[in-house]
MOPAC internal coordinates of N, CA, C and O (Angstrom, degrees):
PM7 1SCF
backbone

  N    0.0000 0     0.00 0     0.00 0    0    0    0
  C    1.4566 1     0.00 0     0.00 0    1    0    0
  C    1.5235 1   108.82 1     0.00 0    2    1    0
  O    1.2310 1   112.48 1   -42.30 1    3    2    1
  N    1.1754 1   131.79 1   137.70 1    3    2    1
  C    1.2630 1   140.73 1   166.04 1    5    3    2
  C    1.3002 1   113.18 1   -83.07 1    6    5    3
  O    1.2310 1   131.13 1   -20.78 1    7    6    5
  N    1.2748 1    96.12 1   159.22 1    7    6    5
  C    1.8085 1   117.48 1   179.29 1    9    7    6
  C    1.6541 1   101.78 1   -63.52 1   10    9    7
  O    1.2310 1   124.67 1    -0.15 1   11   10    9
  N    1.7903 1   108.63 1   179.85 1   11   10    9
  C    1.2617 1   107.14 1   177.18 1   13   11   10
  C    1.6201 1   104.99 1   -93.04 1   14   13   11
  O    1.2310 1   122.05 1   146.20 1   15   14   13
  N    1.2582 1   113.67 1   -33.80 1   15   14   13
  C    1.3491 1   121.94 1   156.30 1   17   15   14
  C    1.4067 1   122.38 1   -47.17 1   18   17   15
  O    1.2310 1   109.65 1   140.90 1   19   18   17
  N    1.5119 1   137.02 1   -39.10 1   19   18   17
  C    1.4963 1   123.75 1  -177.89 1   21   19   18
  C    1.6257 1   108.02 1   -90.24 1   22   21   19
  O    1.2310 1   117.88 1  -171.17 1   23   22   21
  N    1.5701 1   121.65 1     8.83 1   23   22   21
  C    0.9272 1   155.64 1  -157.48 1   25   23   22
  C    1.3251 1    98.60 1   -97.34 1   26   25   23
  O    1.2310 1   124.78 1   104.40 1   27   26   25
  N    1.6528 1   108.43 1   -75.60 1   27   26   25
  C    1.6245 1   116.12 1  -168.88 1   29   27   26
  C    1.4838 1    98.19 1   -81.52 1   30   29   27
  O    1.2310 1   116.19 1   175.22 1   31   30   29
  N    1.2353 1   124.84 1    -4.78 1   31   30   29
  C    1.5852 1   119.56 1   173.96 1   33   31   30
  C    1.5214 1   123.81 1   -91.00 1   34   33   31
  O    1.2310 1   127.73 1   169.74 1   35   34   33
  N    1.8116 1   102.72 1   -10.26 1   35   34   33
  C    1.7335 1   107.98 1   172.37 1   37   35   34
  C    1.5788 1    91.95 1   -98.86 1   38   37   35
  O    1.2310 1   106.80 1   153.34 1   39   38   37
  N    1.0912 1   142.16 1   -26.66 1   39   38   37
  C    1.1743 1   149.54 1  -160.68 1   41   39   38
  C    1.9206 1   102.11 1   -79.50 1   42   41   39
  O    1.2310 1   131.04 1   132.01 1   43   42   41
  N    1.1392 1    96.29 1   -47.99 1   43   42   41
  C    1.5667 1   101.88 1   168.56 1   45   43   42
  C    1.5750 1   125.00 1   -74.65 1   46   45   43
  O    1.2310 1   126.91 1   141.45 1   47   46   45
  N    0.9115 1   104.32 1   -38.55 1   47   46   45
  C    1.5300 1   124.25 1   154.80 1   49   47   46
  C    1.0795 1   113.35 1   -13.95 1   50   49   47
  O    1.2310 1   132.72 1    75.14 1   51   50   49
  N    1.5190 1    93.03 1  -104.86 1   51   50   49
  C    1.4040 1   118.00 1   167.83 1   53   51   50
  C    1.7014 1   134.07 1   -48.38 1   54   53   51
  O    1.2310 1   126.16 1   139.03 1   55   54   53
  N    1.1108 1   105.76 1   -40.97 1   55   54   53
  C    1.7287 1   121.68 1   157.59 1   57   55   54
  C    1.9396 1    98.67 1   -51.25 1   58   57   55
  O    1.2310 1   110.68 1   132.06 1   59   58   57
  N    1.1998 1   135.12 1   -47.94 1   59   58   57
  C    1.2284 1   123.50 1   163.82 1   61   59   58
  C    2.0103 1   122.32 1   -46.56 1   62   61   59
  O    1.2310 1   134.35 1   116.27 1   63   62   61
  N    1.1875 1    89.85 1   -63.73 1   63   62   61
  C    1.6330 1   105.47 1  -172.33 1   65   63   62
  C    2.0336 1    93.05 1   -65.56 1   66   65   63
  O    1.2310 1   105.34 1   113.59 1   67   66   65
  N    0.6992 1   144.75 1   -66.41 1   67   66   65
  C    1.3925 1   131.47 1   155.83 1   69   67   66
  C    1.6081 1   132.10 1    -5.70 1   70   69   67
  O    1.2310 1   130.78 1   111.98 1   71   70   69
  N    1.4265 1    96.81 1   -68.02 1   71   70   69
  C    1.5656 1   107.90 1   172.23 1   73   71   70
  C    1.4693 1   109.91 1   -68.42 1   74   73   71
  O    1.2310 1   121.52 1   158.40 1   75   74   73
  N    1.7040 1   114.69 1   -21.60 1   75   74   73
  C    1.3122 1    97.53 1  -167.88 1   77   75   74
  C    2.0475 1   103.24 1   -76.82 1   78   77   75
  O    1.2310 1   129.80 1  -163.98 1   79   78   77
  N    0.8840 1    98.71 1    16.02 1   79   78   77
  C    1.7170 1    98.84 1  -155.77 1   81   79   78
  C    2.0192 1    98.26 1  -114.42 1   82   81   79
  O    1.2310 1   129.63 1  -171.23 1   83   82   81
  N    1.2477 1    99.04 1     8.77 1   83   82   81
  C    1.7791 1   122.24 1   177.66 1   85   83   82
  C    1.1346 1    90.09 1   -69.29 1   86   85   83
  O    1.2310 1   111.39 1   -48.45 1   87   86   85
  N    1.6791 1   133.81 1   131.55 1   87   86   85
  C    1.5318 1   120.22 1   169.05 1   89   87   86
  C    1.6698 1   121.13 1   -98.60 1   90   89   87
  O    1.2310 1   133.39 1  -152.66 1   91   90   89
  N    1.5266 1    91.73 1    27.34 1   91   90   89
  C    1.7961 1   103.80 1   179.78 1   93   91   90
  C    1.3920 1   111.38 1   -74.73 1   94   93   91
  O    1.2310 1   116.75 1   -38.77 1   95   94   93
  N    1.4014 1   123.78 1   141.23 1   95   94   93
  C    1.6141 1   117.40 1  -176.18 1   97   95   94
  C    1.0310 1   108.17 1    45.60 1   98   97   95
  O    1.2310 1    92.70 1  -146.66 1   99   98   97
  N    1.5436 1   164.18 1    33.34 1   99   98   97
  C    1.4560 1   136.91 1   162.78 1  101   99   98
  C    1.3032 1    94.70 1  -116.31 1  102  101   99
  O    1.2310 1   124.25 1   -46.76 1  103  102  101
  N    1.8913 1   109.45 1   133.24 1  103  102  101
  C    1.3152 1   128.33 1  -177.75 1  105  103  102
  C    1.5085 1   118.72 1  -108.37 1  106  105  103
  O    1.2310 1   124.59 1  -161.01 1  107  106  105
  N    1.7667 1   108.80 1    18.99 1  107  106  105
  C    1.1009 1   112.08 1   159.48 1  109  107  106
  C    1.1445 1   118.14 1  -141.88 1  110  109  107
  O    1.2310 1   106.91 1   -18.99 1  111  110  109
  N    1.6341 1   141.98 1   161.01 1  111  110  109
  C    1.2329 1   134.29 1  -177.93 1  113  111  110
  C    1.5180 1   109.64 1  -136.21 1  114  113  111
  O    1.2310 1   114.47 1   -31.28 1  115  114  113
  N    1.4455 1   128.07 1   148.72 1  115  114  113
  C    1.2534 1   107.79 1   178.13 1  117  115  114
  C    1.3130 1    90.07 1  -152.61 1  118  117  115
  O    1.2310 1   124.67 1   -53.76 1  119  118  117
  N    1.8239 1   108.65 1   126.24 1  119  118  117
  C    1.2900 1   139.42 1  -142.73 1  121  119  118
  C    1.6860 1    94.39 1  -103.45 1  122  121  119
  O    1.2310 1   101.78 1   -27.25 1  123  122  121
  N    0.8428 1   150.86 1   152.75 1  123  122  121
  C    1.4912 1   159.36 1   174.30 1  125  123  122
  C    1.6003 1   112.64 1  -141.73 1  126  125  123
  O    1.2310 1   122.82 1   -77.44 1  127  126  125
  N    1.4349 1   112.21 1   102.56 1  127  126  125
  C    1.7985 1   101.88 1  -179.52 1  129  127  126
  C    1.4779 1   104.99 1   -85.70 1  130  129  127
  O    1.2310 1   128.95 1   -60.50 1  131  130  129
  N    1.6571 1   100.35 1   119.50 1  131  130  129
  C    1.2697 1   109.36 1   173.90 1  133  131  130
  C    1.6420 1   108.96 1  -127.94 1  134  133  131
  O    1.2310 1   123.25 1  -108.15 1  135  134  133
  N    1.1472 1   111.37 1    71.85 1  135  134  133
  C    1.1105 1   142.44 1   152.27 1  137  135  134
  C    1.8117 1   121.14 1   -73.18 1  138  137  135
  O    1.2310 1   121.68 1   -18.84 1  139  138  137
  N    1.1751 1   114.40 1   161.16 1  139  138  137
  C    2.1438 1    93.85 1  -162.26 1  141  139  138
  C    1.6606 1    95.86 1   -76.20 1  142  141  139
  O    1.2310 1   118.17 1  -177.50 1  143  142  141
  N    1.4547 1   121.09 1     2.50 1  143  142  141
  C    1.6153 1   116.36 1   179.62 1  145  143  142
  C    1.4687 1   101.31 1   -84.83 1  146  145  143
  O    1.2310 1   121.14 1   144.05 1  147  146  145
  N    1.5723 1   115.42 1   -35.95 1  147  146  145
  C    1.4914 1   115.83 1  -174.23 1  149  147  146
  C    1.5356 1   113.47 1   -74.15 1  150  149  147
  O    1.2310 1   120.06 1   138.68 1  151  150  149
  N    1.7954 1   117.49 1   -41.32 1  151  150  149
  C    1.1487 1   116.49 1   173.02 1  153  151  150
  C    1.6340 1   123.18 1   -80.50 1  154  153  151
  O    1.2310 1   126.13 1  -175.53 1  155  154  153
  N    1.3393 1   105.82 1     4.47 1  155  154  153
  C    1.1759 1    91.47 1   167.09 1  157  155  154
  C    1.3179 1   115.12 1  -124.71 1  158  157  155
  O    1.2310 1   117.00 1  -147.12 1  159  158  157
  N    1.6213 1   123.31 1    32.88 1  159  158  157
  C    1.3206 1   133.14 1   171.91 1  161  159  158
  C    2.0647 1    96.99 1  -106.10 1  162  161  159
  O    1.2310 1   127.50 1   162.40 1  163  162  161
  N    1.5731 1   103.17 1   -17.60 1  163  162  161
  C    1.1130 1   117.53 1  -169.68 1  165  163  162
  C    1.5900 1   129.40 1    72.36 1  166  165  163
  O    1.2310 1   136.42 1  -104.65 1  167  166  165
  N    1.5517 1    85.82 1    75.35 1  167  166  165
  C    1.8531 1   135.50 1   164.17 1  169  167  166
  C    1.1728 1   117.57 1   -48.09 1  170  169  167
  O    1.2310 1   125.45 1   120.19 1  171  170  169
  N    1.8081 1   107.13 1   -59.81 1  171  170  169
  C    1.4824 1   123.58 1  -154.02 1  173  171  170
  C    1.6026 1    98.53 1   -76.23 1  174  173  171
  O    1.2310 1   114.39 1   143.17 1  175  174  173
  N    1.5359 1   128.23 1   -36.83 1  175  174  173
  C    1.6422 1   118.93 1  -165.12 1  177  175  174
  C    2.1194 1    84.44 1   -71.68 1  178  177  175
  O    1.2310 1   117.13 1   134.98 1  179  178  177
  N    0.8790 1   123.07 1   -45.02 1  179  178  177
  C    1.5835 1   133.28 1  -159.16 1  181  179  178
  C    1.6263 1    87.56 1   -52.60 1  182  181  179
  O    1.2310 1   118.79 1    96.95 1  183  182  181
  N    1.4277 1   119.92 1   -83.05 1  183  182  181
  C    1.7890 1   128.14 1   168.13 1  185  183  182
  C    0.9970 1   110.88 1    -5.77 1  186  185  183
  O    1.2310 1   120.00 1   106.60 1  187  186  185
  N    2.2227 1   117.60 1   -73.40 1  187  186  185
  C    0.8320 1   118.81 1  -165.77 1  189  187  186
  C    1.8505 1   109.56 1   -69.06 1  190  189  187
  O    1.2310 1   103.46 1   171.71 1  191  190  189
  N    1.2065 1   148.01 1    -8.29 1  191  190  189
  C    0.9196 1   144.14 1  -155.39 1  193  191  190
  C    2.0072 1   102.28 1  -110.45 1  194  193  191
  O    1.2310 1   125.94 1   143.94 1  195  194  193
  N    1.3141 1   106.19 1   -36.06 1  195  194  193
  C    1.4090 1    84.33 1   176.78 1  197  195  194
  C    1.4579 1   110.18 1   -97.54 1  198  197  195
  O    1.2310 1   119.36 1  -177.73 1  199  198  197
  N    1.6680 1   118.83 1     2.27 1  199  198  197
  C    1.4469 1   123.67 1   149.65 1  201  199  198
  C    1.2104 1   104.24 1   -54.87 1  202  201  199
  O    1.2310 1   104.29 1   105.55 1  203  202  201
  N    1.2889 1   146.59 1   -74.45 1  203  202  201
  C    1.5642 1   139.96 1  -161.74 1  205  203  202
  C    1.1760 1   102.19 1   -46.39 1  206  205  203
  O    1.2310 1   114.62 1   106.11 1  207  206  205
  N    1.3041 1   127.80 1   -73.89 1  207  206  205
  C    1.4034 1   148.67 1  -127.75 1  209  207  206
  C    1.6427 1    97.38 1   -80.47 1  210  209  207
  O    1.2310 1   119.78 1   161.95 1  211  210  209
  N    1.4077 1   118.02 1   -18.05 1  211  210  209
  C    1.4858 1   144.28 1  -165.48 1  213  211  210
  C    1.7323 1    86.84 1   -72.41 1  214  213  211
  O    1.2310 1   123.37 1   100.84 1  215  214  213
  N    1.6308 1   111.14 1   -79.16 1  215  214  213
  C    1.5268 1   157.21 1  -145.15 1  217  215  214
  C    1.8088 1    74.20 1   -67.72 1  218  217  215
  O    1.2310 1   120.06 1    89.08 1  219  218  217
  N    1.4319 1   117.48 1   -90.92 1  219  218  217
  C    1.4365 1   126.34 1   169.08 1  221  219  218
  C    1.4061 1   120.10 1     4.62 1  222  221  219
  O    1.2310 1   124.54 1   109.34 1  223  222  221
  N    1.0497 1   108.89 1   -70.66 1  223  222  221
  C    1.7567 1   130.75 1  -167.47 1  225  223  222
  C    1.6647 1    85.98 1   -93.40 1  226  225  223
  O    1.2310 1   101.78 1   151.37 1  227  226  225
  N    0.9819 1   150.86 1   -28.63 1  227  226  225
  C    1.6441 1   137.65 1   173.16 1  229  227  226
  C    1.8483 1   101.57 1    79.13 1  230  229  227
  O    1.2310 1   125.74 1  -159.67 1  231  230  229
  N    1.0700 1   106.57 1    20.33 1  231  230  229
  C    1.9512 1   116.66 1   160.93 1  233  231  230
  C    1.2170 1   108.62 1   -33.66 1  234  233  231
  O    1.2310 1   110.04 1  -124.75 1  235  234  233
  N    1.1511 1   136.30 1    55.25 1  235  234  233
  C    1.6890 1   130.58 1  -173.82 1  237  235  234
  C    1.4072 1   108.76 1   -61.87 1  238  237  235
  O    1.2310 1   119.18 1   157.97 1  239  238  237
  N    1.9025 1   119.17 1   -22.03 1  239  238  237
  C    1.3244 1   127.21 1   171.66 1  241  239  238
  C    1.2203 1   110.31 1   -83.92 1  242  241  239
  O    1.2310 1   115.95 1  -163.53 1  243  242  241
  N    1.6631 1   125.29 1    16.47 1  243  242  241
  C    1.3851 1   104.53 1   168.96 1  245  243  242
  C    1.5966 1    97.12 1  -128.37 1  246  245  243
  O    1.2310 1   130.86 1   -39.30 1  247  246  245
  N    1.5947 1    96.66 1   140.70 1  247  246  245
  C    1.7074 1   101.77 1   167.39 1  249  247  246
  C    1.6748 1   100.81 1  -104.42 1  250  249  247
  O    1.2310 1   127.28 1   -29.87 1  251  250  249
  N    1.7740 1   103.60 1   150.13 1  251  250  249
  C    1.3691 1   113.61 1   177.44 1  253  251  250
  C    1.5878 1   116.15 1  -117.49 1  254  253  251
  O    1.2310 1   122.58 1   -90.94 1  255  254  253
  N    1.3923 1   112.67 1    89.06 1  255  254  253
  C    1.5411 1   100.22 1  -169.01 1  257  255  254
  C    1.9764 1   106.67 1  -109.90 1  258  257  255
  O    1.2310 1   125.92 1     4.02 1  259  258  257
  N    1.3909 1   106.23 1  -175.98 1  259  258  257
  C    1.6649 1    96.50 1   170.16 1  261  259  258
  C    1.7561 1    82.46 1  -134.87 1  262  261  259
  O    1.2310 1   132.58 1    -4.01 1  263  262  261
  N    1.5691 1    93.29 1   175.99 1  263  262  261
  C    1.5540 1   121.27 1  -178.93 1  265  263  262
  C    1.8119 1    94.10 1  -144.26 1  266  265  263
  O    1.2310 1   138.49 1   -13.54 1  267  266  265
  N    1.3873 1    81.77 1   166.46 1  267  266  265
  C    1.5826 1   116.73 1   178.00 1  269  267  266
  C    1.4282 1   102.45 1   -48.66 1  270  269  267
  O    1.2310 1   123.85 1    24.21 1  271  270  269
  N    1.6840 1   110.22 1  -155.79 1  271  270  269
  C    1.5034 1   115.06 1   138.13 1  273  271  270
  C    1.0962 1   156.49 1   -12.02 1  274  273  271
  O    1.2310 1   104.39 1  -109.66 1  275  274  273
  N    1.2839 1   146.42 1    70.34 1  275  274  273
  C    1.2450 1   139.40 1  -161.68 1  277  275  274
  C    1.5681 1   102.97 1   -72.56 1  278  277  275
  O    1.2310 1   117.40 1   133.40 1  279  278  277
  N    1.4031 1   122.55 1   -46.60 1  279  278  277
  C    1.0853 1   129.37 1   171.78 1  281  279  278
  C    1.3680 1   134.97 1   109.43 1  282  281  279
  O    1.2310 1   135.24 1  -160.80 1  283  282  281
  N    1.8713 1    88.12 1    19.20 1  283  282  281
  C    1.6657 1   104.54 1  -172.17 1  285  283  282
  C    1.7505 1    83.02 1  -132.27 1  286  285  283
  O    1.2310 1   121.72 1   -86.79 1  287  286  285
  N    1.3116 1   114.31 1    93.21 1  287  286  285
  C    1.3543 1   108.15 1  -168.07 1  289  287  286
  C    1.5119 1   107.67 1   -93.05 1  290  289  287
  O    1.2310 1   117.51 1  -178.67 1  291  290  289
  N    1.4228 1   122.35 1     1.33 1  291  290  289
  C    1.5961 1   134.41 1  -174.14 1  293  291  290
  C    1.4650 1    94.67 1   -89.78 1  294  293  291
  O    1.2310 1   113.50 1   158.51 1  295  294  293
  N    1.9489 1   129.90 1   -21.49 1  295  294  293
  C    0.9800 1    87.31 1  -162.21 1  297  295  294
  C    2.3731 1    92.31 1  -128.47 1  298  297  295
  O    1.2310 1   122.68 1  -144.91 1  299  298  297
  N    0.9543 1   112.46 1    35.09 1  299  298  297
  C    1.7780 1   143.63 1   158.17 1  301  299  298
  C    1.0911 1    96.97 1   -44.93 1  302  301  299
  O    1.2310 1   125.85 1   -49.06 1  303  302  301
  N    1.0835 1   106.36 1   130.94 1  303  302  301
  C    1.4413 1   151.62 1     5.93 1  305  303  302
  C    1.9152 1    93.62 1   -67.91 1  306  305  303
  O    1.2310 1   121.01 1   -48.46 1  307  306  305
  N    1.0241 1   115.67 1   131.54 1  307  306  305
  C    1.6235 1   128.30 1   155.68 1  309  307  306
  C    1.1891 1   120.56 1  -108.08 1  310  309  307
  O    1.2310 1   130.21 1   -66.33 1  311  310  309
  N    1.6426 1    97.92 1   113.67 1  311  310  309
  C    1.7312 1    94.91 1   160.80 1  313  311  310
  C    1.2083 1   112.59 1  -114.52 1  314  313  311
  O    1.2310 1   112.36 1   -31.86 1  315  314  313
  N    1.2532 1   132.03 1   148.14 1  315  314  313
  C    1.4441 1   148.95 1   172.91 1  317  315  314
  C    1.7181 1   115.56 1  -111.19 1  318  317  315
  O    1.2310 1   125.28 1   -50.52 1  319  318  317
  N    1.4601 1   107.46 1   129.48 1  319  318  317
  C    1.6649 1   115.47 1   175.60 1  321  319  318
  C    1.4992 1    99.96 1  -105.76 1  322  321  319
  O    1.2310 1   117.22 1   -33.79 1  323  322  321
  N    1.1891 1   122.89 1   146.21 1  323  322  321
  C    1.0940 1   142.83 1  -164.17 1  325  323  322
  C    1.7534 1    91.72 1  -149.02 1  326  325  323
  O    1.2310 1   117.92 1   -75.01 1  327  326  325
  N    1.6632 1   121.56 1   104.99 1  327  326  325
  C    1.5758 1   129.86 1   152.19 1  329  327  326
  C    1.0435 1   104.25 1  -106.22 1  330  329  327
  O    1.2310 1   122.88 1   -36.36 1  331  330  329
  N    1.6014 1   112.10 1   143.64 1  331  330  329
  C    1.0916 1   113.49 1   146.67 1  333  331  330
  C    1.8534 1   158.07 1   -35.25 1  334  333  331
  O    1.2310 1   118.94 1  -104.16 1  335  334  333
  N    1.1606 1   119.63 1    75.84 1  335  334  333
  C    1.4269 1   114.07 1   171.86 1  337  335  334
  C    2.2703 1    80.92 1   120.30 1  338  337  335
  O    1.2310 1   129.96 1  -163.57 1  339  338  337
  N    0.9292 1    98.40 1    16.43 1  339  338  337
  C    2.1204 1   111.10 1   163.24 1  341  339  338
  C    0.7277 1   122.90 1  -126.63 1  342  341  339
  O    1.2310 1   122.34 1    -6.82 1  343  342  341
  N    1.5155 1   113.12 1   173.18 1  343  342  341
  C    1.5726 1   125.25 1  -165.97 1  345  343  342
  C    1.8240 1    92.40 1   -89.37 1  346  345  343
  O    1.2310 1   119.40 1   -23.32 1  347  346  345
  N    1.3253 1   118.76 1   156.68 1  347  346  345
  C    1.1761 1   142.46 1  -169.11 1  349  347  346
  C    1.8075 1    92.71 1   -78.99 1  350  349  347
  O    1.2310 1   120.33 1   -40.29 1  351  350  349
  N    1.3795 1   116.97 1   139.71 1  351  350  349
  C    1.1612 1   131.56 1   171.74 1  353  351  350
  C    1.3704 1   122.52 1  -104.39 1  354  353  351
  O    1.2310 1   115.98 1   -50.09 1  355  354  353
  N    1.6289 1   125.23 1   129.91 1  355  354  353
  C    1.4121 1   106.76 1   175.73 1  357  355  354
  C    1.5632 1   110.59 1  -116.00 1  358  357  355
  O    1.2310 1   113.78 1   -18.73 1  359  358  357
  N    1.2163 1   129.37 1   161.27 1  359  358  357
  C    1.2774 1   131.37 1  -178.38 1  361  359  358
  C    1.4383 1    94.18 1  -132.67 1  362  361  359
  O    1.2310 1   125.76 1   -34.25 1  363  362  361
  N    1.2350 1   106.54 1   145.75 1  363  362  361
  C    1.8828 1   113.36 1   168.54 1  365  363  362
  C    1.4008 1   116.73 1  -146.34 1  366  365  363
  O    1.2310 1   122.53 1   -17.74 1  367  366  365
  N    0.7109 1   112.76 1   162.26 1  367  366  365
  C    1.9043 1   127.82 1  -164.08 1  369  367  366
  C    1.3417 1   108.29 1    46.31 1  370  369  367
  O    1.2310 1   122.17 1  -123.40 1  371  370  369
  N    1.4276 1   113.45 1    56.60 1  371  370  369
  C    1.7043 1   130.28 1  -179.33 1  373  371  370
  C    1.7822 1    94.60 1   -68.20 1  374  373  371
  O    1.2310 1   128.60 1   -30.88 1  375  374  373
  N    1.3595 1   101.04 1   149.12 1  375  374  373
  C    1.4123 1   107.45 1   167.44 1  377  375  374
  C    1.7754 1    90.47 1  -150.72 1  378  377  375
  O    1.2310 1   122.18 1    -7.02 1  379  378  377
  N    1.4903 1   113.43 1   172.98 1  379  378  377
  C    1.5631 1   130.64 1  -175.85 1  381  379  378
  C    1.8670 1    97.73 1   -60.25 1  382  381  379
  O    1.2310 1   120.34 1   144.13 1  383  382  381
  N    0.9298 1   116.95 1   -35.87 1  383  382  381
  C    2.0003 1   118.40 1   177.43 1  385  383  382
  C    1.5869 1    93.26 1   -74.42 1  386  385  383
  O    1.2310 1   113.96 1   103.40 1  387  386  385
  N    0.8085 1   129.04 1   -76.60 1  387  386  385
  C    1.2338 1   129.77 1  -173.76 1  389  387  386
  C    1.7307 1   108.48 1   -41.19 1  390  389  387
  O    1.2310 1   111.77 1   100.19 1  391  390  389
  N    0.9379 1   133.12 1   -79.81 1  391  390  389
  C    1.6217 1   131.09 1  -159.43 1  393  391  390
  C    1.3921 1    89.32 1   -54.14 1  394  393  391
  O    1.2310 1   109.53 1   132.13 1  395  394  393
  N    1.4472 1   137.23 1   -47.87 1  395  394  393
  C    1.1531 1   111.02 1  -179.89 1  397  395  394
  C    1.3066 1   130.13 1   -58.86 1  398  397  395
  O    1.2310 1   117.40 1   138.38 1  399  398  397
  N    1.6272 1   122.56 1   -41.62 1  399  398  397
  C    1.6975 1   129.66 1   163.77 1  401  399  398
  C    2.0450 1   100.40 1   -45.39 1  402  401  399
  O    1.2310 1   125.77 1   147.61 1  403  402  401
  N    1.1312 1   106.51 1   -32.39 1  403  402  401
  C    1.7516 1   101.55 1   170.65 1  405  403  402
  C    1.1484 1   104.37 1   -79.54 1  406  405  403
  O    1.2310 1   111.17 1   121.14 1  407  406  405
  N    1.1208 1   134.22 1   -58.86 1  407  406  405
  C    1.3548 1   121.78 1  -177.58 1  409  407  406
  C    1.2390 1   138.68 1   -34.03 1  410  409  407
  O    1.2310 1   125.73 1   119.28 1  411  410  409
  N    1.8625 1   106.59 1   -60.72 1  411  410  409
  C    1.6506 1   120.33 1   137.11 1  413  411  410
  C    0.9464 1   146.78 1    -6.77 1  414  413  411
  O    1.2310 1   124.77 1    94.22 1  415  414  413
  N    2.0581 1   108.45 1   -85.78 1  415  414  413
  C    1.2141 1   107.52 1   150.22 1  417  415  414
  C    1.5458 1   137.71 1   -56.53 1  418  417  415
  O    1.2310 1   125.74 1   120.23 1  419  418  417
  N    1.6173 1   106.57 1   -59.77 1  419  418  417
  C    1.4911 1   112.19 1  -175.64 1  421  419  418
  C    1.6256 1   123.81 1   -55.46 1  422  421  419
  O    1.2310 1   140.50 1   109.09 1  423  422  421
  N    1.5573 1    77.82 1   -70.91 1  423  422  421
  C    2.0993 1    79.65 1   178.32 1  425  423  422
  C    1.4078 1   119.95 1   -57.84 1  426  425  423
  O    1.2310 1   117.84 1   129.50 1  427  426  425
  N    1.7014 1   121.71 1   -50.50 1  427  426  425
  C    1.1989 1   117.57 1   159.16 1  429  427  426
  C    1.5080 1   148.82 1   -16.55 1  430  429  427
  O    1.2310 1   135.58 1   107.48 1  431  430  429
  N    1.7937 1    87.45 1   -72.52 1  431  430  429
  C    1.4783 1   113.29 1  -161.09 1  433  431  430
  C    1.5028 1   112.86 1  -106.09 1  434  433  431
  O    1.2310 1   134.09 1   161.32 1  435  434  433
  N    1.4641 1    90.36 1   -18.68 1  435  434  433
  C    1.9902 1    96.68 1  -172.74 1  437  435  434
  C    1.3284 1   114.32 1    73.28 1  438  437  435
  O    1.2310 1   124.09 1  -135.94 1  439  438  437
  N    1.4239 1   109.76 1    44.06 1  439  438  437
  C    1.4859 1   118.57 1  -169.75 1  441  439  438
  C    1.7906 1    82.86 1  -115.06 1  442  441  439
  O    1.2310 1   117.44 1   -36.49 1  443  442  441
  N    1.2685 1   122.47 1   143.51 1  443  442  441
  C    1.4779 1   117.30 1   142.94 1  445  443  442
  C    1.7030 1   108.93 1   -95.53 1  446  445  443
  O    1.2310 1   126.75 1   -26.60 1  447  446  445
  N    1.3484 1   104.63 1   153.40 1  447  446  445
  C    1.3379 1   110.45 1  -173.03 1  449  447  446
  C    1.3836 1   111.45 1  -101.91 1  450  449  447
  O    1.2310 1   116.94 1  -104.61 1  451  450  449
  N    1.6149 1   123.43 1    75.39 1  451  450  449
  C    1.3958 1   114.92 1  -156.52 1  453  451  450
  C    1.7881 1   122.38 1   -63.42 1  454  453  451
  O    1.2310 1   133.15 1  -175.54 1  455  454  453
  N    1.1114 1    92.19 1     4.46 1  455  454  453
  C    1.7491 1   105.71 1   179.31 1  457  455  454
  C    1.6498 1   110.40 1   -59.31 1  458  457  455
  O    1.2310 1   129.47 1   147.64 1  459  458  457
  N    1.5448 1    99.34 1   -32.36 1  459  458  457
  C    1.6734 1   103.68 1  -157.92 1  461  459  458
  C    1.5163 1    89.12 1   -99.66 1  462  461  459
  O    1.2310 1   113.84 1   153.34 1  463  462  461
  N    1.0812 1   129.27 1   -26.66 1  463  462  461
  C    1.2942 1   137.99 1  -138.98 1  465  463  462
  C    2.5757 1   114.26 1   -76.21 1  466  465  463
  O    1.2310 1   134.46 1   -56.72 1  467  466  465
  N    1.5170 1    89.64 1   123.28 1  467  466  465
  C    1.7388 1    64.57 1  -170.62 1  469  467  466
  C    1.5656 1   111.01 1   -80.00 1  470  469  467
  O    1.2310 1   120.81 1   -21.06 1  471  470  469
  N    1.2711 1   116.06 1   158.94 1  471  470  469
  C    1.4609 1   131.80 1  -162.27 1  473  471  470
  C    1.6472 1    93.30 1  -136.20 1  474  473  471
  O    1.2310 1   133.80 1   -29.19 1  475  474  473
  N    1.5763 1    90.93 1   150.81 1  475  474  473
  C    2.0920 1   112.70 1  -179.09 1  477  475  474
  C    1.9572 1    78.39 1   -60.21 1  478  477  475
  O    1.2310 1   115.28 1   146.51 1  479  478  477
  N    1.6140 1   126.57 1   -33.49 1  479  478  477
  C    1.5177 1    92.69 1  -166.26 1  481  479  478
  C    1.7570 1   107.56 1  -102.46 1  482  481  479
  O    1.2310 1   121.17 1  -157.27 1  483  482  481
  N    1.5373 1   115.37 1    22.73 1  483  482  481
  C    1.3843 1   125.43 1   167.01 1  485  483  482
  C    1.5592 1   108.02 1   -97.71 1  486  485  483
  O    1.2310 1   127.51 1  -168.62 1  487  486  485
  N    1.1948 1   103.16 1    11.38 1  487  486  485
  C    1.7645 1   117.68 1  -179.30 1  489  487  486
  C    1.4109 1   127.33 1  -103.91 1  490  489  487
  O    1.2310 1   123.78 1   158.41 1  491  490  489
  N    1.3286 1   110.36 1   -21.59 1  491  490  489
  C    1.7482 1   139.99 1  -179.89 1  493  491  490
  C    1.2177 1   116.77 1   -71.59 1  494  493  491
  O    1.2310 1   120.10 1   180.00 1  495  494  493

């Protein structure tokens, strides 16, 4: 059994990561396919990592959600950036090092990190 304190501290927690997923005011989105191809290329550490790092830094302009299928299951974990008034970003073969170097650069700095990034010639 837990305390009432480690109690109101998962409760707050989580009441954070919740609200952060409100799509009021946030001008960025970052999509995670967790579909059983994404979680089992290992999706969920990637999720959980730009969830923290989200909560961490207090990004109230960024929402962190996942989707189904993306439908490129060779190239999972998929993350997708979505800014406002831009073209949609894709990332592939995300791992927990990686979303954070996105996090950094991209969400941060407004850098895309074209290293991760899929291309018509990452398609061949």
């Amino acid at each position: 059994m837990k305390s009432l304190e480690e109690l109101r501290a998962i409760k707050e927690k989580m009441q954070s990561q919740v609200n952060m997923r409100k799509p009021e005011d946030k001008t960025t989105r970052i999509v995670v396919g967790m579909a059983t191809c994404g979680i089992a290329a290992g999706a969920r550490p990637v999720l959980n990592t730009f969830s923290d790092l989200i909560q961490q830094n207090k990004l109230d302009s960024v929402e962190v959600t996942q989707t189904g299928c993306v439908g490129l299951c060779q190239y999972e974990p998929i993350v997708e950036v979505y800014e406002k008034d831009k073209e949609k970003v894709t990332y592939i073969k995300m791992d927990a090092e990686r979303a954070k170097e996105i996090f950094e650069e991209h969400i941060k700095k407004g850098k895309i990190v074209q290293k991760y990034t899929i291309s018509t010639a990452s398609l061949k």
